[in-house]
VEXRO-512169 format. One record per residue: x, y, z of N, C-alpha, C in turn; residue in three letters. Coordinates in steps of 0.2 Angstrom, whole numbers, plus 5000, padded with zeros to 4 digits. Example, Ala and Ser with C-alpha at 12.3 -4.5 7.8 and 13.67 -1.06 7.14 Angstrom:
2
506649725039506249785039506649845039ALA 506449895035506849955036506450005039SER 
This chain:
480
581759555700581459535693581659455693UNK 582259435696582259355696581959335699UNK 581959365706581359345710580659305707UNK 580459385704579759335700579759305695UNK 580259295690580259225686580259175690UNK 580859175694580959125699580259095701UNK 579859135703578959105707578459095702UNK 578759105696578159075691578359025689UNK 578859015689579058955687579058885691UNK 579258905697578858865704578058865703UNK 577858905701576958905701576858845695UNK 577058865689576658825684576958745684UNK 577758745687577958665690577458635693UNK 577058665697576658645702576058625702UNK 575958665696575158655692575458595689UNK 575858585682575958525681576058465686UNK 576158465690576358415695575558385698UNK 575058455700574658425700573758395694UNK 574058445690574058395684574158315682UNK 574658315683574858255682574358215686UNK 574058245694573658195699573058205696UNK 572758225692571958245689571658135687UNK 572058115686571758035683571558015691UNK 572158005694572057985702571357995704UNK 571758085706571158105710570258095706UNK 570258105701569458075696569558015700UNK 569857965699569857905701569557885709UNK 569957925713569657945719568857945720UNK 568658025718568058045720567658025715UNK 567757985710567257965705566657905710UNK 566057925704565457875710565757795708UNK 565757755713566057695710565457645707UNK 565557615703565157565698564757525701UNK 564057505704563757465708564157405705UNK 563957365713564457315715563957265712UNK 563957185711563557125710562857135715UNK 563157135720562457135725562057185723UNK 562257265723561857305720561457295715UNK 561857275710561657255705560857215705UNK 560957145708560757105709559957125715UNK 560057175719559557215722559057255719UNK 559657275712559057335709558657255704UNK 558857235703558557185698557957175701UNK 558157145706557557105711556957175712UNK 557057225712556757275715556257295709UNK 556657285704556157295697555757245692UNK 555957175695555557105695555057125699UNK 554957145706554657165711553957195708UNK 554157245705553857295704553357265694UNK 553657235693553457205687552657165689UNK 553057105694552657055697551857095699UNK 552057155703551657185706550957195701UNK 551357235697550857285689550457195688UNK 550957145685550457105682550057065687UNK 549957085694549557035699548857105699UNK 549057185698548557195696548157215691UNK 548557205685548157185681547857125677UNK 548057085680548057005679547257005679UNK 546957035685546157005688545657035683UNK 545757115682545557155677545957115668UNK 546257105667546357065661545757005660UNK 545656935665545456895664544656915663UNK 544456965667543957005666543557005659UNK 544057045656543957065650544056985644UNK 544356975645544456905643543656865643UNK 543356855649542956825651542156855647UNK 542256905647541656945644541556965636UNK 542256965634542356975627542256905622UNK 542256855626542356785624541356765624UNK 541056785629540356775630540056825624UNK 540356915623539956935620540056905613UNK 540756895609540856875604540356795601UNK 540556745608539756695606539156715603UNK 538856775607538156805607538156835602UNK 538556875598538756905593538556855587UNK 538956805585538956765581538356715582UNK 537956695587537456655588536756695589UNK 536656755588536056775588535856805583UNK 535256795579535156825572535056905570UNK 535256915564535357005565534457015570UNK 534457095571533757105574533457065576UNK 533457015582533256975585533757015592UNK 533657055594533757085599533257175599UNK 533157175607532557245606532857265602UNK 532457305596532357375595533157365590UNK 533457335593533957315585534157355580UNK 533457345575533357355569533457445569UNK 533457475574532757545574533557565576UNK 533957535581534457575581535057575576UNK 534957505571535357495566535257555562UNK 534457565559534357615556534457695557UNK 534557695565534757775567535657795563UNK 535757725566536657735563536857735554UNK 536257695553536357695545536357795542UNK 535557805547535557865544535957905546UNK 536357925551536957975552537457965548UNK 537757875545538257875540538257905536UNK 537457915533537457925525537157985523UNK 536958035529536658085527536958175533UNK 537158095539537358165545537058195548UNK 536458165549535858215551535358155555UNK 535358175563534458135566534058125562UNK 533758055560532958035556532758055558UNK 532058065556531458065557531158015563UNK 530858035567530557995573530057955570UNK 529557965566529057925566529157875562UNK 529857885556530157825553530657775559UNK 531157785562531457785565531457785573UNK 531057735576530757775584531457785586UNK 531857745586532357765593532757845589UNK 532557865583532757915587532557995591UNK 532157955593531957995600532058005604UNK 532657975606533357985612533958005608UNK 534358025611534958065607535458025604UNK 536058035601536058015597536958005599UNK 537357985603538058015604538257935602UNK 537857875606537957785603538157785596UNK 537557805592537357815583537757835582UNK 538157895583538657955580539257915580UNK 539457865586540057845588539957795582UNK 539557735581539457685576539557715568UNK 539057755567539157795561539857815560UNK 540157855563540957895563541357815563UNK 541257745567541757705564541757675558UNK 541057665556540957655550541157665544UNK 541257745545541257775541542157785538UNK 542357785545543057815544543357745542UNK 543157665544543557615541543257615533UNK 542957625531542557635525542257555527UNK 541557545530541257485531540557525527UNK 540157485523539557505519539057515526UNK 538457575524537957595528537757515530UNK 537357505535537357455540536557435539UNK 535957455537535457435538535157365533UNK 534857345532534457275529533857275530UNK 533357275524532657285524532357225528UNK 532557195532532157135533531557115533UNK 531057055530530257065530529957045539UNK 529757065541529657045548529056965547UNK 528956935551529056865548527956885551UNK 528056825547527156835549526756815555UNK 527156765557527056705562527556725569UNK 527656795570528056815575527756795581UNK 527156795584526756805589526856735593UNK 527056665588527156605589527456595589UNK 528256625586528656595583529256645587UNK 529956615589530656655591530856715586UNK 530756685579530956735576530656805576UNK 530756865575530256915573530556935566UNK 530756915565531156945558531456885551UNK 530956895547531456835541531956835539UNK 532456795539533256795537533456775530UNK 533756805530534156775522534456705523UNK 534556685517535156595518535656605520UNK 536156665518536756685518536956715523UNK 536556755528536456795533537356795536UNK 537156715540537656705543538456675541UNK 538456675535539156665531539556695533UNK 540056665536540856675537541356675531UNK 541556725528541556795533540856835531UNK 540956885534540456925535540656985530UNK 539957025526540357045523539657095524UNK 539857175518539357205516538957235523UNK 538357265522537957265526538057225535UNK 537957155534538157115537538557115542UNK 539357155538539657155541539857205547UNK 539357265544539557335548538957315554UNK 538457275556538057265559538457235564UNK 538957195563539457135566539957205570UNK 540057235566540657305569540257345573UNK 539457355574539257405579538957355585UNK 539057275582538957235591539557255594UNK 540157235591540757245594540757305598UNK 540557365595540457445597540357425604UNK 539657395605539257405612539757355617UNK 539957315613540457275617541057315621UNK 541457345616541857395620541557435624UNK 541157455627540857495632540557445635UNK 540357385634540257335639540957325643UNK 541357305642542057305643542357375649UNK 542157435645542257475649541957495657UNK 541457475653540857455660541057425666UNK 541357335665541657305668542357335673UNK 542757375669543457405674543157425677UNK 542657485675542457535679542257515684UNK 541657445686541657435692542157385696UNK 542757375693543157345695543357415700UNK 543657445696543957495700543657545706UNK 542857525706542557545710542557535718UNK 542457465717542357415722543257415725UNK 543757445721544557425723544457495727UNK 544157535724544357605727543857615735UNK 543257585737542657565742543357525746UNK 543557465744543857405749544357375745UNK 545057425747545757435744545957375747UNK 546357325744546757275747546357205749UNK 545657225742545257155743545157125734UNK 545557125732545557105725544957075723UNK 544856995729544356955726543756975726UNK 543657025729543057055730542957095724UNK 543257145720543357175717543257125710UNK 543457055710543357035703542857005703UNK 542656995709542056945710541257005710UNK 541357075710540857105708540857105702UNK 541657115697541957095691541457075688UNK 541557005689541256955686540356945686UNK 540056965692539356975693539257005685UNK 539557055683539457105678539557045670UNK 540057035670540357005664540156945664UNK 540056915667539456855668538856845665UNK 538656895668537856905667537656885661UNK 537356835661537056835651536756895648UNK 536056935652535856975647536257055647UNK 536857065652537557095649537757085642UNK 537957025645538256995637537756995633UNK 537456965632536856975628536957055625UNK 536757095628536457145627537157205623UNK 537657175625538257205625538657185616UNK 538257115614538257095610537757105605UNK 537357175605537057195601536957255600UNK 536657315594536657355592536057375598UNK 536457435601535957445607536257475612UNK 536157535613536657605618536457585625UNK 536357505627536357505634536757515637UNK 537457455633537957465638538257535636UNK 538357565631538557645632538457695638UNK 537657685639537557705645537757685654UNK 537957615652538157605657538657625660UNK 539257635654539857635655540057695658UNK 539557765655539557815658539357855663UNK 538857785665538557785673539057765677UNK 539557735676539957695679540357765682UNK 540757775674541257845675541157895680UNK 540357905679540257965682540157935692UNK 540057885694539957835699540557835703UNK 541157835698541957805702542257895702UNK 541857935698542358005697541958045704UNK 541258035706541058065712541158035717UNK 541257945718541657915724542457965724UNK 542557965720543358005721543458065726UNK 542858115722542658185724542558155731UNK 541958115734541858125740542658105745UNK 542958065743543558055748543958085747UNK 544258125740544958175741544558265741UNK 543858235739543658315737544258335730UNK 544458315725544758325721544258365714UNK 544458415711544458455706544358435701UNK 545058375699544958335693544458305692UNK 544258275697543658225695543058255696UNK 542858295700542458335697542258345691UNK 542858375687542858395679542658305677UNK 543058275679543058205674542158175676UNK 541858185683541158165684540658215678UNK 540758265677540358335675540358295668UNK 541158295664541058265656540758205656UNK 540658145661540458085661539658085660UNK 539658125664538858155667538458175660UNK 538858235654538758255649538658225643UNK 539258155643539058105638538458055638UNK 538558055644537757995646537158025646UNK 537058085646536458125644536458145638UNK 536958125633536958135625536758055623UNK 536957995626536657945626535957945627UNK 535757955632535057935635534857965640UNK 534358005641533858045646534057995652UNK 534057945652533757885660534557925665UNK 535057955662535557965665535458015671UNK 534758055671534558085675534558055682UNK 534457995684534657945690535357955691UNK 535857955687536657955687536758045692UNK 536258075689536558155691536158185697UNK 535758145700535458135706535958125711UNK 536158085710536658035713537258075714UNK 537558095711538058155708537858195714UNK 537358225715537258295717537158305723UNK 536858235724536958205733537558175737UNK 537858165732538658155736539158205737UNK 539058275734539458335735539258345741UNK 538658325747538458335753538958295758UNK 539258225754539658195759540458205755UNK 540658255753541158285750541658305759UNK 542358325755542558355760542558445756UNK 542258455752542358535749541858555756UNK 542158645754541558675757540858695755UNK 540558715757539858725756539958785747UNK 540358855749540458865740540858825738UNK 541158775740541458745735540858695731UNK 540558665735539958635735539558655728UNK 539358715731538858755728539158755717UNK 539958775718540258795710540258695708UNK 540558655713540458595709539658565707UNK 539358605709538658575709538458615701UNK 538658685701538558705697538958685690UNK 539558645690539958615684539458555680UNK 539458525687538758445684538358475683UNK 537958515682537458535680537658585671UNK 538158635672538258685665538658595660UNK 539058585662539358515655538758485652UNK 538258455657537758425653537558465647UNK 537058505650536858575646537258595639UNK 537758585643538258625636538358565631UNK 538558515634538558465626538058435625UNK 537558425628536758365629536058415626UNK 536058465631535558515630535358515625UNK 535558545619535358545611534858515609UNK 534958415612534358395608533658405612UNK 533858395619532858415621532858455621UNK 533158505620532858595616532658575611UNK 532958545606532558515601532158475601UNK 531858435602531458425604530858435606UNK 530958495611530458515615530258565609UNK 530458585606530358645601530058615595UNK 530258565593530058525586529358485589UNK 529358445593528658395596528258405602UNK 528658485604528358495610528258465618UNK 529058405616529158375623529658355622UNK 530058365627530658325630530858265628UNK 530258215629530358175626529658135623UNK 529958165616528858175612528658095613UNK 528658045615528157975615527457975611UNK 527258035611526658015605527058025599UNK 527458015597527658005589527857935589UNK 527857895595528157825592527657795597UNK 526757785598526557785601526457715598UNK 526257705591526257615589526657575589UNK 527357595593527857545592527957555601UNK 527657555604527557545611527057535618UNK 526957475621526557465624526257525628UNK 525657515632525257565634525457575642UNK 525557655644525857655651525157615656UNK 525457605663524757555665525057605672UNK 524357625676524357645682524757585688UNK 524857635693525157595699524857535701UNK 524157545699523457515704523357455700UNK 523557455694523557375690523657335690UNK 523357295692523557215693524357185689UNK 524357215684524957175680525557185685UNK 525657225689526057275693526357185697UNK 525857175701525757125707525957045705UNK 525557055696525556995692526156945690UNK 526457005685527056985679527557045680UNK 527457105684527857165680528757135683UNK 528757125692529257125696529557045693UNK 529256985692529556915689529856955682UNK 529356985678529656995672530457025673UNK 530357085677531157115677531657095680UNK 531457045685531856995688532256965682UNK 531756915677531956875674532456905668UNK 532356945665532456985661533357035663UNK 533157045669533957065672534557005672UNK 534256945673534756895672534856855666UNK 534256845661534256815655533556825651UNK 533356865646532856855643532956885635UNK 533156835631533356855624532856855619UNK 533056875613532656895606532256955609UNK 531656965607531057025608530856985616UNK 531356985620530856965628530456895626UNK 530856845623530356775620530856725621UNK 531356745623531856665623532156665630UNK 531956625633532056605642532456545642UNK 532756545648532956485650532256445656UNK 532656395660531856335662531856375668UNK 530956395671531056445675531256415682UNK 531356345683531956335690532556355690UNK 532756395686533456425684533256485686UNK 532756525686532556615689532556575694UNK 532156555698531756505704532656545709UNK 533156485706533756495709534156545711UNK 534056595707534356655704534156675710UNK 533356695711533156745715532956695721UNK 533456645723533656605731534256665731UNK 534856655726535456685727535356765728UNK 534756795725534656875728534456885733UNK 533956815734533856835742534356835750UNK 534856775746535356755750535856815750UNK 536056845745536356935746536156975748UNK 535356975747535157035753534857015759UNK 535056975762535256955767535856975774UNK 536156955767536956965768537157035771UNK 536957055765537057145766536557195773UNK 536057145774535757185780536557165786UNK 536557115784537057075791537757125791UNK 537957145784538457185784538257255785UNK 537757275786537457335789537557345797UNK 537357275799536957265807537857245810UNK 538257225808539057225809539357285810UNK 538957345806539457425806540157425807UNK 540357375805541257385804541457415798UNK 541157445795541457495788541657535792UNK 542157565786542457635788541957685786UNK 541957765787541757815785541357805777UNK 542057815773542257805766541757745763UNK 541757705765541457645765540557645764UNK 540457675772539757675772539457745770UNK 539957775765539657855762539557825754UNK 539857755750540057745747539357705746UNK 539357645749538857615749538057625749UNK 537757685753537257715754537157775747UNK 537757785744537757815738537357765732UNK 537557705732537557665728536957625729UNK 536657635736536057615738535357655735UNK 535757715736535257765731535157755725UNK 535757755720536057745715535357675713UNK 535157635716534957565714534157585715UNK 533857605722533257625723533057685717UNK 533457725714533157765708532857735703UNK 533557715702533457665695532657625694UNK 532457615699531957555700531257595700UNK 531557645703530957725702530957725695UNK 531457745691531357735685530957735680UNK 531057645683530757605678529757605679UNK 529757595686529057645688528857695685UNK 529157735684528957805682528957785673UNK 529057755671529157765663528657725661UNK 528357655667527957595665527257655666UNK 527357705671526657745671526457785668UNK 526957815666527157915662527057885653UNK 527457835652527657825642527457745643UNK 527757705645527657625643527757575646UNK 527357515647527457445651528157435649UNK 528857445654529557435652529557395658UNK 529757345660529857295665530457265661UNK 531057285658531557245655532057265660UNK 532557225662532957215667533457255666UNK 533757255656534257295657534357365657UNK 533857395659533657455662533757475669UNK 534057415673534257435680534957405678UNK 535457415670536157425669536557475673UNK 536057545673536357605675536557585684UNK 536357555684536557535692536857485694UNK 537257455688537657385687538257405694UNK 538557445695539057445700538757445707UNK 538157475710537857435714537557355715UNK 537057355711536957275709537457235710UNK 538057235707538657195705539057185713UNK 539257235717539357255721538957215728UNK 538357245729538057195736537957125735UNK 537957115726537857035726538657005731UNK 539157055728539657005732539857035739UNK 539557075739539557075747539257055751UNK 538457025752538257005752538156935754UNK 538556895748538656825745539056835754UNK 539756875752540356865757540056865763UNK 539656885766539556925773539256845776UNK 538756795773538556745772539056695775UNK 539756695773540156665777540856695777UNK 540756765778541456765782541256845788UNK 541256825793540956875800541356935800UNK 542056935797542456995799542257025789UNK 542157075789541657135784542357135780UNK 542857145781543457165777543857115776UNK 543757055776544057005773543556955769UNK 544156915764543856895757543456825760UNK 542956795755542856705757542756705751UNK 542956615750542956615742542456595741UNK 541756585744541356605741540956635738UNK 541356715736541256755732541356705725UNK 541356645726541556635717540856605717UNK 540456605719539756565718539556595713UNK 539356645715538756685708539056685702UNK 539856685701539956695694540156645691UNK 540056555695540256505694539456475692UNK 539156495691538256505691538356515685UNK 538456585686538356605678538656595673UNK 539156555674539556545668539256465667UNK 538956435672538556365669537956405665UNK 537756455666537056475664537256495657UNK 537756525656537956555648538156495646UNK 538556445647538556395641537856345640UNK 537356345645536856305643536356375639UNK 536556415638535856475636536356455626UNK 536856465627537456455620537156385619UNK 537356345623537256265619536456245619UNK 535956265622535556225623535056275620UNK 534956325624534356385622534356405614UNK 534856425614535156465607534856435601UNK 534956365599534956325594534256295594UNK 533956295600533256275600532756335597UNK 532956395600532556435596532756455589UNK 533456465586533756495584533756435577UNK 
């Protein structure tokens, strides 16, 4: 019995004793406190990593910078409806604020095409509480001679902007932001084709945000750049698909694919293109077949509605005899005008052609323009005849080649089928190819190795930014 007192008491002595060593030993095995250097390592590591983020979005910032600052000029210096069609889509968004429901086509042409742009205007309008947006204005008598096609109030342009006035000011902004969107989109495009070539990538950038009748057109009531934006998304989500074969972007191509078809029928060039790159996909042939079948059931399911309506109400797809007096007469292939004015006009027209197709810059200004187009496609053959692309590369670009040659079909097919359409920003939808060979092109011109930058990628947007401040200072006020 003593025995075992005896040894408990030696036991819990012992415990206490090493008790007592509990601070030590933590003190021992505890992680020790990074030292100065350490310290000093992770700092630098996270400066690093800071530096990094703003060098890439530094290029994409000034981007938006650059194009916001042009569209907001254009915005404030061009008089209300003194932009295509304007008026007609002003009126489409009036009527959905105030009633919820598609107008009537024969009051209304544009809405003859769907309605997602209008709905987006409308729904802002409405939820900042801005007044329904349209203005009776009397169309001017003396249009046919004269810049203006519309008579103005005195007040029109009063800062601030108020009333009616105002909300018309709110849905430039609208197309602005999708012009905006536009731009990243092909920012990141060009980054994802040729990773680790920044300049190239702002300098197709800039081709886009540059452009006057972007800007232009970006600053006005009009689902161009909507559409573009959507062409864009749906352009960078099937480049993805083609290199990782990824699921996600499939889905994100198929929703892109569905909203741009709620914008505008022309998006059908977008879903060609779509449908042909599953062929340079890494899926398999059923995997092929179920992605093929996704871009096809999304549009349908959220777009669908209206040309069934349509097609049910006017008996077409897209009824053109109901808005036959507000649009010129389609002209066969075999017509002179084709050879004459159609190819100058949408030359010109793609790079600047404001108010109703009536306010130009001096035409040794096109004259130059289309030296510098033909010095790009030049370029580009030379970057073809090099074959130094990667895979990825030449899957990307021949996508995008197509993407451009549709587009142009297009506008053919609608000058024959519905109306003489020779306006430039109708080859929007293929702004990431255009924007793209221009600066490829320009580069290839002086620099031999295909994968590195020259800075004469800065030429064409240093063109155009002389071009927009004399169209702002000079153009503008002459007619305007």
């Amino acid at each position: 019995m003593r025995i075992v007192l005896w040894s408990k008491r030696c036991y819990n002595s012992r415990n206490l004793r090493l008790a007592g060593l509990d601070p030590l030993r933590n003190a021992i095995f505890a992680t020790s406190p990074p030292s100065t250097e350490e310290r000093t390592d992770t700092s630098e590591g996270v400066q690093a990593t800071r530096r990094r983020l703003r060098r890439g979005w530094l290029p994409i910032c000034s981007l938006i910078l650059l194009y916001s600052s042009l569209a907001v000029a254009y915005n404030m210096k061009v008089p209300l409806y003194e932009a295509p069609d304007e008026h007609s889509h002003v009126a489409y968004v009036d009527a959905l604020q105030r009633t919820g429901h598609i107008p009537d086509i024969p009051r209304i042409y544009e809405a003859v095409g769907p309605p997602f742009y209008h709905a987006v205007g409308a729904g802002t309008l409405k939820l900042f509480g801005f007044s329904p947006p349209f203005i009776g204005l009397p169309e001017n008598p003396n249009r046919s001679t004269e810049a203006n096609f519309w008579l103005h109030t005195p007040g029109e342009d009063d800062l601030p902007y108020r009333g009616p006035v105002l909300s018309i000011h709110v849905l430039r902004g609208i197309s602005t932001l999708f012009g905006i969107g536009t731009i990243i989109l092909i920012y990141l495009i060009v980054s994802l084709l040729f990773p680790g070539r920044p300049l190239l990538a702002w300098a197709a950038g800039a081709n886009t945000a540059l452009l006057p009748q972007f800007a232009f057109v970006g600053a006005s009531v009009m689902n161009d750049t909507a559409l573009a934006f959507f062409a864009a998304a749906a352009i960078y989500s099937i480049l993805r698909v083609v290199r990782t074969g990824s699921w996600a972007w499939v889905l994100a191509g198929a929703g892109s694919l569905a909203l741009g078809f709620l914008t505008e029928a022309a998006m059908i060039v977008v879903a060609v293109v779509c449908a042909l790159a599953l062929l340079l996909s890494p899926l398999s042939w059923r995997q092929r077949a179920l992605a093929l079948a996704i871009l096809i059931a999304a549009p349908l399911a959220v777009a669908g509605w209206f040309y069934i309506r349509n097609l049910v109400e006017f008996g077409a797809v897209y009824p053109v005899d109901k808005i036959k007096g507000d649009l010129g007469p389609p002209r066969s292939l075999d017509d002179p005008v084709y050879r004459e004015v159609f190819l100058s006009t949408l030359q010109q027209s793609y790079w600047y052609t404001g108010g109703w197709m009536n306010v130009r810059v001096a035409g040794t200004m096109y004259q130059f323009l289309d030296v510098i187009a033909g010095m790009a496609f030049g370029g580009m053959i030379l970057t073809l005849v090099r074959n130094k692309l990667n895979a990825f590369q030449r899957r990307g670009l021949l996508l995008l080649g197509v993407l451009f040659a549709l587009a142009i079909f297009e506008v053919f097919w609608v000058s024959v089928r519905i109306s003489l359409e020779s306006q430039g920003r109708f080859l929007f939808i293929c702004q990431p190819a255009i924007a793209l060979l221009f600066a490829l092109g320009i580069n290839a011109l002086f620099q031999r190795d295909t994968q590195r930058d020259h800075p004469a990628l800065l030429l064409l947007p240093t063109i155009l930014v002389g071009l927009n401040i004399g169209i702002l200072t000079l153009t503008l006020p002459t007619y305007y």
